[in-house]
N, C-alpha and C positions, 0 to 999 in steps of 0.2 A: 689561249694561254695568257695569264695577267703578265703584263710587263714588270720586270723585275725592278727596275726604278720605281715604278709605281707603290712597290709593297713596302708593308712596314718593317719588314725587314732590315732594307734596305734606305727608309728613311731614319731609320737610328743606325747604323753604319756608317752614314755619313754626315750627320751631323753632328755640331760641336753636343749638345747634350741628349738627353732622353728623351724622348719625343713619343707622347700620348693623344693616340688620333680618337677620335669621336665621331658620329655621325655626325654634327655640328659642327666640329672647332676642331683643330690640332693644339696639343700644348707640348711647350718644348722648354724642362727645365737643365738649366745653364750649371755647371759646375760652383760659379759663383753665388748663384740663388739654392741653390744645395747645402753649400757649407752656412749661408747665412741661417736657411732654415732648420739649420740639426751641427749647431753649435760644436760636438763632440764628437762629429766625423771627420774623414780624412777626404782626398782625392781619391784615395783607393776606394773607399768604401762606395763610391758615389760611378767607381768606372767598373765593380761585381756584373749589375745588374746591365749597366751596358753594353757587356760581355756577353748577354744572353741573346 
């Protein structure tokens, strides 16, 4: 059975932002690089998809 820390689940759970794993790399974007990058959102808009 995968450890439940291990899964991606679990890594956007607990971290501060959205976290996109790769076979390569992990990317992990921050509230703050959110709103710089989409000028006309909210916090809200940016915590939807971290809800999933």
């Amino acid at each position: 059975m995968k450890n439940y820390k291990d899964s991606d689940y679990a890594l956007n759970k607990f971290s501060e932002g959205i976290v996109y794993r790769f076979a390569d790399r992990i990317v992990e974007i921050t509230l703050e690089d959110y709103l710089a990058e989409n000028p006309g959102k909210t916090a809200q808009d940016f915590l939807e998809p971290k809800a999933i």
